[in-house]
VOPAGU-2260 file (C-alpha; in pm, 1 decimal, decimal comma):
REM VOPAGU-2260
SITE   aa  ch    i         X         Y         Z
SITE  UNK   A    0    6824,9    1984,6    3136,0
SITE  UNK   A    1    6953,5    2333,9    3190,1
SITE  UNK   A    2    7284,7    2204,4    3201,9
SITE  UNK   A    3    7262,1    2092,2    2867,1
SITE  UNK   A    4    7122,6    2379,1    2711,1
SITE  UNK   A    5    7391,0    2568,8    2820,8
SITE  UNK   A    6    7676,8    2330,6    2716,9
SITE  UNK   A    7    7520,0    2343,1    2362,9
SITE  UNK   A    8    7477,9    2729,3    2398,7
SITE  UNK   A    9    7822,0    2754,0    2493,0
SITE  UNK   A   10    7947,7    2526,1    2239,3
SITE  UNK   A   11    7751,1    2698,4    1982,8
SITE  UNK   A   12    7892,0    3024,6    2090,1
SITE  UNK   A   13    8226,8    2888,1    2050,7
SITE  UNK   A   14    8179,8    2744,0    1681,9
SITE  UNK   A   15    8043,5    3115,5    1611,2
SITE  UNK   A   16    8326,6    3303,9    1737,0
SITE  UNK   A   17    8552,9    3085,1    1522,8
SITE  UNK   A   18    8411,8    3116,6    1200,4
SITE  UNK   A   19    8402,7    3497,5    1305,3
SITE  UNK   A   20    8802,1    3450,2    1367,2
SITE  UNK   A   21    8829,7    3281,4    1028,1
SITE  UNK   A   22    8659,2    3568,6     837,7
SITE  UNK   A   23    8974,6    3811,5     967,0
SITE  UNK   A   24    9250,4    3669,6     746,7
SITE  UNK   A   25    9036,1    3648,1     460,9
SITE  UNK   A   26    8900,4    4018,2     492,8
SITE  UNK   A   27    9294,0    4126,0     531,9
SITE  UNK   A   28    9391,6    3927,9     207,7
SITE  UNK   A   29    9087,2    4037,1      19,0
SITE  UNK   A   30    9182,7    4397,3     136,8
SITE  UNK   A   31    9535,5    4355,7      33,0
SITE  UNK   A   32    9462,7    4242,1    -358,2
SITE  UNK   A   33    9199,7    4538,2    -351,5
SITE  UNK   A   34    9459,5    4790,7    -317,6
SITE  UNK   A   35    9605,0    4812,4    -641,4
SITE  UNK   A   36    9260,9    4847,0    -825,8
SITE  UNK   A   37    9197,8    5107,8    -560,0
SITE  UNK   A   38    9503,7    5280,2    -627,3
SITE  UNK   A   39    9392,5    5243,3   -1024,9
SITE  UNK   A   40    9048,6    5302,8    -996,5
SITE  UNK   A   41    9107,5    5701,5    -806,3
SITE  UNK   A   42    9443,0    5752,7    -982,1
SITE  UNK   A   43    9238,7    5718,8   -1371,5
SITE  UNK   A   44    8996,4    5972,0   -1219,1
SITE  UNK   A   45    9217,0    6236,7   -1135,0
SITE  UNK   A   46    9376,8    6527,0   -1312,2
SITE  UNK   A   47    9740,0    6560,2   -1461,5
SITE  UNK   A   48    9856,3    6773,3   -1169,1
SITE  UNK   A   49    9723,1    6553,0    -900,2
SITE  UNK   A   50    9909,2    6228,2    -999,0
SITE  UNK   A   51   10203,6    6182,7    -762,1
SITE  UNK   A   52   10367,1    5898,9    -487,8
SITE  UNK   A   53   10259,6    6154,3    -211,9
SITE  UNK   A   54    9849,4    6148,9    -319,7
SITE  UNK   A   55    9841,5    5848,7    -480,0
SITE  UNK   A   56    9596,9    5729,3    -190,9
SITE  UNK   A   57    9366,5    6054,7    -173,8
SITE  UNK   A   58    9012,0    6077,0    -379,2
SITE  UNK   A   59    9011,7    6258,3    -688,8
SITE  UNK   A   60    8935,3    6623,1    -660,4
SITE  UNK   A   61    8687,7    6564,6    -962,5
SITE  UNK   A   62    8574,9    6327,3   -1184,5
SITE  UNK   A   63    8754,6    6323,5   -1507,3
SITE  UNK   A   64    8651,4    6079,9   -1802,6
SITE  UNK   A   65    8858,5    6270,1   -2053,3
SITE  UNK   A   66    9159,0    6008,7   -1918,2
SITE  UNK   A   67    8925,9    5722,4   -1981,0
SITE  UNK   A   68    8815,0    5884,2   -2350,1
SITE  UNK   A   69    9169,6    5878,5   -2455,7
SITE  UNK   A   70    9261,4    5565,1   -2280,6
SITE  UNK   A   71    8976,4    5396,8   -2481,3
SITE  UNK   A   72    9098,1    5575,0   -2834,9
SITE  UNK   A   73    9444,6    5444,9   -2782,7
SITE  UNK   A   74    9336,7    5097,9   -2709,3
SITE  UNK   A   75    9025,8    5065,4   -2879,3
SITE  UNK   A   76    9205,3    4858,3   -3176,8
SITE  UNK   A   77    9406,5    4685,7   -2964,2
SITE  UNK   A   78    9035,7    4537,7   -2750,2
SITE  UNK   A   79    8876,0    4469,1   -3061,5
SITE  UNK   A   80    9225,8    4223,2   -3123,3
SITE  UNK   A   81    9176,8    4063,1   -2809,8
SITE  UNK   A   82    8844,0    4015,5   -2817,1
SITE  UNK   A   83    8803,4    3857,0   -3167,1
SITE  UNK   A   84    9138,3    3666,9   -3016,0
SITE  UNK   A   85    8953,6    3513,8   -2689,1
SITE  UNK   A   86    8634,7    3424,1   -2807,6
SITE  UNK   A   87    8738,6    3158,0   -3054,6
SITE  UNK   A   88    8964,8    3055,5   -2874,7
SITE  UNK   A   89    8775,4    2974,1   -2559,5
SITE  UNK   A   90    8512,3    2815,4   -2798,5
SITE  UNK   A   91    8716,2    2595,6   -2975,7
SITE  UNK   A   92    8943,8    2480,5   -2705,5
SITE  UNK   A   93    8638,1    2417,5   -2477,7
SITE  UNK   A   94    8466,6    2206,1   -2789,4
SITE  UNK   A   95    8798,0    2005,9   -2830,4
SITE  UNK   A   96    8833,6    1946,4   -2459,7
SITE  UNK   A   97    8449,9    1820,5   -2431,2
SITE  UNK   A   98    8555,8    1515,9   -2675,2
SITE  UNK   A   99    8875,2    1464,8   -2574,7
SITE  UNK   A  100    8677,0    1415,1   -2206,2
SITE  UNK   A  101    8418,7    1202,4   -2306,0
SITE  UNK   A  102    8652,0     994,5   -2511,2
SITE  UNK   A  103    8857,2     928,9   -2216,7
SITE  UNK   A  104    8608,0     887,8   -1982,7
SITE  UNK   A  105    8377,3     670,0   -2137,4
SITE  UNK   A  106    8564,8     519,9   -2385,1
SITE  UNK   A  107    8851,1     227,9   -2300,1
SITE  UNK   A  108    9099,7     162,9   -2574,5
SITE  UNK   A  109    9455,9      36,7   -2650,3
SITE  UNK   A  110    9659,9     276,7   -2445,1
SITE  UNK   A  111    9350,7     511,4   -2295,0
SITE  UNK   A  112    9516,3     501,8   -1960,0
SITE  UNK   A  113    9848,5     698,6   -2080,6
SITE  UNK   A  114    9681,4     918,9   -2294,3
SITE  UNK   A  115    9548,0    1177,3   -2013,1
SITE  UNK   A  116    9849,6    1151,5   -1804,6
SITE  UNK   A  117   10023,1    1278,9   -2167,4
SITE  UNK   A  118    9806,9    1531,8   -2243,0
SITE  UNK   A  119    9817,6    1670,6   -1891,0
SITE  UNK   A  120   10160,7    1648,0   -1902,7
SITE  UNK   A  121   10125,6    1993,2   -2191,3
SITE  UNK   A  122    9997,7    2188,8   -1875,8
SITE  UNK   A  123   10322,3    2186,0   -1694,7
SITE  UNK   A  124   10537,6    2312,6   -2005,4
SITE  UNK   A  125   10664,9    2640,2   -1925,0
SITE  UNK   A  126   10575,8    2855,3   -2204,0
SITE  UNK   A  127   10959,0    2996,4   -2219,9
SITE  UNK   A  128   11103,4    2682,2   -2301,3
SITE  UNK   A  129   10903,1    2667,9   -2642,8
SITE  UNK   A  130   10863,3    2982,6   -2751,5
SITE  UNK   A  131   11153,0    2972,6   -3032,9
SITE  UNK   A  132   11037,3    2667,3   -3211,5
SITE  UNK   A  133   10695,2    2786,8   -3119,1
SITE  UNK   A  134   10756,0    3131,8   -3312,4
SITE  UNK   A  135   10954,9    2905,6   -3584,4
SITE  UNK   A  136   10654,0    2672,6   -3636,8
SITE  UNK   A  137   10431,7    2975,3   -3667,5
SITE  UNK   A  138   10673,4    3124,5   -3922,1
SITE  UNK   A  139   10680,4    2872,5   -4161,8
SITE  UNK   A  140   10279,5    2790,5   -4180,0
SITE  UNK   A  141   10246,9    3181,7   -4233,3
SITE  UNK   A  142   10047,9    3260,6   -3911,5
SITE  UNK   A  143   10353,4    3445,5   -3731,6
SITE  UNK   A  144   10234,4    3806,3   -3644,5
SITE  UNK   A  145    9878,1    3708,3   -3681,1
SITE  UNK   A  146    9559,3    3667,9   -3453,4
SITE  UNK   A  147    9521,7    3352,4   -3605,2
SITE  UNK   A  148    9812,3    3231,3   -3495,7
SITE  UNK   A  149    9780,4    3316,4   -3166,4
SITE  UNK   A  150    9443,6    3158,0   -3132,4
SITE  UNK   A  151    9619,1    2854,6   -3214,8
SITE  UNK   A  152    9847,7    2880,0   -2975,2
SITE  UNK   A  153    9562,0    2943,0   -2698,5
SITE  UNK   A  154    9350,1    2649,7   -2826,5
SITE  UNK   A  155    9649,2    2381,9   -2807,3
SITE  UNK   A  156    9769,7    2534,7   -2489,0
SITE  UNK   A  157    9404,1    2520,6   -2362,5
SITE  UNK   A  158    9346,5    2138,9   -2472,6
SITE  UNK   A  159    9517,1    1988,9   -2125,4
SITE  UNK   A  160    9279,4    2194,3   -1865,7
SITE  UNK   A  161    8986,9    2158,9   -2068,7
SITE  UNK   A  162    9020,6    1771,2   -2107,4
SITE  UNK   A  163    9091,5    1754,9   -1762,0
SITE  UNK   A  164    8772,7    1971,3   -1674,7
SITE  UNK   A  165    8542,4    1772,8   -1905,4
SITE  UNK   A  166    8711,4    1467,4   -1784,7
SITE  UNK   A  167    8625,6    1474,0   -1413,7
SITE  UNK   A  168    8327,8    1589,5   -1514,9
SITE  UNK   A  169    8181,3    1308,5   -1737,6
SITE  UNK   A  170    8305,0    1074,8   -1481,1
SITE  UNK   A  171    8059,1    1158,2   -1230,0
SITE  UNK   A  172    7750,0    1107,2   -1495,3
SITE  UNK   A  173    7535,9     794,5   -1391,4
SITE  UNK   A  174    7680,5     480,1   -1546,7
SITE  UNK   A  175    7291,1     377,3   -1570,8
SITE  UNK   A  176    7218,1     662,6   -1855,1
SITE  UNK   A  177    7527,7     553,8   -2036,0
SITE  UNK   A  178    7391,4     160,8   -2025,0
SITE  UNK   A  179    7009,7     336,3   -2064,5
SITE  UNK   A  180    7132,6     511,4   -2430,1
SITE  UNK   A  181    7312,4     162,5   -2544,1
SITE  UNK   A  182    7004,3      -0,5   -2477,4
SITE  UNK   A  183    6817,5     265,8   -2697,8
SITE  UNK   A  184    7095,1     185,1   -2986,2
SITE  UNK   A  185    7254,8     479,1   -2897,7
SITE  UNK   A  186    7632,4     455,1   -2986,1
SITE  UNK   A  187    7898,6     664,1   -2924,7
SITE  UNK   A  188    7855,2     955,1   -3071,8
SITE  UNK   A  189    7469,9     918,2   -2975,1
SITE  UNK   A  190    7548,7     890,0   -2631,1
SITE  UNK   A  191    7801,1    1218,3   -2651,3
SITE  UNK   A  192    7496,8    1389,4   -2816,7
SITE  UNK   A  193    7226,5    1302,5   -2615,9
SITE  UNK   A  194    7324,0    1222,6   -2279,7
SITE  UNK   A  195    7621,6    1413,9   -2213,6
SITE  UNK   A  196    7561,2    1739,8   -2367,0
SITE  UNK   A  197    7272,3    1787,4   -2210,0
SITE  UNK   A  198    7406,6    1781,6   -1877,4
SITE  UNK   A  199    7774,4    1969,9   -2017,8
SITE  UNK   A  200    7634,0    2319,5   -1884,0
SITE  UNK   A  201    7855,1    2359,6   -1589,5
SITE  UNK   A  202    8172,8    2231,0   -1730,5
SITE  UNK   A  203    8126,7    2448,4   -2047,6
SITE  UNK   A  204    8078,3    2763,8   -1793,7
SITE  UNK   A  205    8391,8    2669,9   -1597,9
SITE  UNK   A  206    8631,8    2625,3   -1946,0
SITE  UNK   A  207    8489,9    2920,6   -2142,8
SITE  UNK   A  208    8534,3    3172,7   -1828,4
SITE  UNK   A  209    8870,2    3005,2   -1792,4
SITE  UNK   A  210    9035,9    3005,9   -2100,8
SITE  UNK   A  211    8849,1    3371,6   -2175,4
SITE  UNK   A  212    9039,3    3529,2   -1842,5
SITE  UNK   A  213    9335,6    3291,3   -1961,6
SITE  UNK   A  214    9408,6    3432,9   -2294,0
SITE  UNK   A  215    9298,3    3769,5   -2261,7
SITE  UNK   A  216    9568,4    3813,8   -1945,3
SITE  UNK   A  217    9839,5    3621,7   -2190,6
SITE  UNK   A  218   10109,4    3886,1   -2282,3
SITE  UNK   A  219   10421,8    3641,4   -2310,6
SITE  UNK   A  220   10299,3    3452,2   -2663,0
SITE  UNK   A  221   10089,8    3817,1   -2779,1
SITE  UNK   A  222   10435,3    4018,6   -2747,2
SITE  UNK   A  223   10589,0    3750,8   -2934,6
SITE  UNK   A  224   10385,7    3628,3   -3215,6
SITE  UNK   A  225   10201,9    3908,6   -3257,2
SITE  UNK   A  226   10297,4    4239,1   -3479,0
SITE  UNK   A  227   10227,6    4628,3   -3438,9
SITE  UNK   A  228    9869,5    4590,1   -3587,9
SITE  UNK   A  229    9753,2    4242,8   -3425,8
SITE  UNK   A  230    9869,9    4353,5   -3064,7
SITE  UNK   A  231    9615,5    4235,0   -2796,6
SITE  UNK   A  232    9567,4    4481,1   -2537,1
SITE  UNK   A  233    9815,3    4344,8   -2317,5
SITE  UNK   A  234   10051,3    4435,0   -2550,8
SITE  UNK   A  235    9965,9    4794,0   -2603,3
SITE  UNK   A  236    9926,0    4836,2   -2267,5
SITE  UNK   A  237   10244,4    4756,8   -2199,5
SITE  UNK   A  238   10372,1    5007,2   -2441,0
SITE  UNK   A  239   10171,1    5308,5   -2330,0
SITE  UNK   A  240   10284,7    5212,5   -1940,4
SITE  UNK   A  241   10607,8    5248,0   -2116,6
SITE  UNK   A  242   10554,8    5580,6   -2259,0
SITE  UNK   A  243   10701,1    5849,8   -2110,8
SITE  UNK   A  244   10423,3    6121,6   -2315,5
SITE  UNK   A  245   10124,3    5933,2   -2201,4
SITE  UNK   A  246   10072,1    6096,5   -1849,9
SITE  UNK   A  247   10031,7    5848,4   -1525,3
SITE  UNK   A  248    9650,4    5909,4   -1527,3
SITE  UNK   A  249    9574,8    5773,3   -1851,5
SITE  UNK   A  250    9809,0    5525,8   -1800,8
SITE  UNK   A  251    9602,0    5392,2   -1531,6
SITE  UNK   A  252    9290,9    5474,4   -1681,9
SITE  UNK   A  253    9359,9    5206,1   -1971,1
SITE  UNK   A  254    9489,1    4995,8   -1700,1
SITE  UNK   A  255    9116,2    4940,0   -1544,5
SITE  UNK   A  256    8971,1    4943,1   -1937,0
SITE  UNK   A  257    9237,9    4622,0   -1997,2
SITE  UNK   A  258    9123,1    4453,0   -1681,8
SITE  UNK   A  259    8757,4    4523,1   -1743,9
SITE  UNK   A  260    8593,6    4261,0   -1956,3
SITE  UNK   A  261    8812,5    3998,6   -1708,4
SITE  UNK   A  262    8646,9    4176,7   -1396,8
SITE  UNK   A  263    8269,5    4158,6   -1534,3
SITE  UNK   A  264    8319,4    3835,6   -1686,1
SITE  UNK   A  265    8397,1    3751,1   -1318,7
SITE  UNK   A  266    8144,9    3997,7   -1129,9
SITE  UNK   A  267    7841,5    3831,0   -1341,2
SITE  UNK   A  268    7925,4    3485,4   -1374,0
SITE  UNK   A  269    8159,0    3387,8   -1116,4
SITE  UNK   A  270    7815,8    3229,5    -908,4
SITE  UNK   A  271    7797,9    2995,2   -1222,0
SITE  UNK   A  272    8180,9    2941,0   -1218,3
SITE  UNK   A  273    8149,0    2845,8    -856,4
SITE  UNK   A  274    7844,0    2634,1    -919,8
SITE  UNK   A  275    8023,9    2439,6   -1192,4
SITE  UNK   A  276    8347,7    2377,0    -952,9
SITE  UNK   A  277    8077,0    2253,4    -710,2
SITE  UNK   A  278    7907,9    2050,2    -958,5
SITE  UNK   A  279    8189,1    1834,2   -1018,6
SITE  UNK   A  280    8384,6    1932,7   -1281,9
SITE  UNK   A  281    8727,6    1947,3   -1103,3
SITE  UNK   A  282    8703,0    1573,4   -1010,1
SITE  UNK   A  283    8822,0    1254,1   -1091,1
């Protein structure tokens, strides 16, 4: 009996230091993709005359918000563009991708079997192979230079991942509600409505935090079918990293204000982003 107590004992002791030996490379990484906000986080907090290779990794003397304050006054247009830019276009693109999943899943027609592998097929485009007829197309509908226009883009471009999301999602809903709605004279639409919907929360958290982390981060399509006055942040960013008036601080100051809504959006609701992944709605 002792002797198998202490084979389990040892045996548990084993699995213990293992997942203990696991947790080092993932500390390391985590610490590695840490340093650059640390390096932007004490760098936006220091003074003019402390910004320089040799202290870039020392504290801040003192706490100055007057970078931040004129960080913000630069880019305060510019976060307003991208946030009336991400919002409908998360919506919308997570709204198309619901049907377009429930329409494939539940729904067999002429040809349903090639139309996923098709639409999927718009997720492995490489945005610089269409950006000329892209900025063409936008031209000559008369959304070039606009937000508009580059909601569009972010919706269409969006349509693949959320179909795909909403996809493997619906596939893992009971067949016996499906046959339970028909049977109640639900039809399709019914069935989308009442059953599915419903039971949508996860998948909806997954796509919106998605394609709002997605489009905000986008600079390729912003710098290009954007103009001066419709520039997301990424955009102006860019331009007042470029600067040479605009001293390092502030630079980095607006570099953490960019990155911000992305890092709460994260910080709050990545448990529900995790719970979503875990609820399904990456299978199939």
């Amino acid at each position: 009996m002792s002797t198998t107590s202490s084979s389990l004992s040892s045996s548990q002791g084993r699995r213990f230091q293992r997942r203990y030996l696991l947790l080092i490379p993932l500390i390391l990484m985590t610490i590695f993709y840490l340093i650059p906000l640390y390096v932007m986080l004490v760098t936006g907090f220091k003074s003019f005359e402390e910004v320089s290779l040799q202290t870039m990794w020392n504290l801040p003397s003192g706490i100055h918000f007057d970078n931040y304050i004129e960080a913000f006054e630069k880019l305060k247009p510019h976060l307003w563009n991208s946030l009336i830019m991400v919002i409908p276009a998360a919506i919308i693109s997570s709204i198309i991708g619901s049907i377009n999943g429930f329409v494939l899943a539940r729904w067999r027609f002429p040809g349903s079997k090639l139309v996923l592998p098709l639409l999927l097929f718009g997720m492995f485009i490489p945005y610089q192979s269409v950006i000329i007829p892209l900025a063409v197309f936008m031209k000559n509908i008369g959304l070039a230079g606009s937000i508009p226009g580059l909601v569009l883009v972010h919706v269409i471009y969006g349509i693949p991942i959320t179909t795909l999301t909403f996809y493997g999602y619906y596939m893992t809903v009971p067949k016996e509600l499906v046959e339970a709605a028909k049977i109640d004279g639900a039809g399709l639409l019914g069935t989308y409505w009442n059953i599915f919907i419903p039971v949508s929360a996860p998948a909806f958290v997954v796509v919106l935090i998605w394609q709002f982390t997605s489009a905000w981060n986008d600079f390729l399509f912003a710098v290009i079918l954007t103009g001066n006055k419709s520039w997301p942040v990424t955009v102006a960013l860019q331009n007042m990293a470029g600067s040479q008036i605009i001293a390092g601080n502030v630079q980095m100051a607006g570099s953490l204000l960019a990155a911000l809504p992305t890092l709460l959006v994260y910080i709050f609701l990545g448990r529900y982003f995790l719970r979503g992944l875990m609820a399904g709605s990456l299978k199939g």
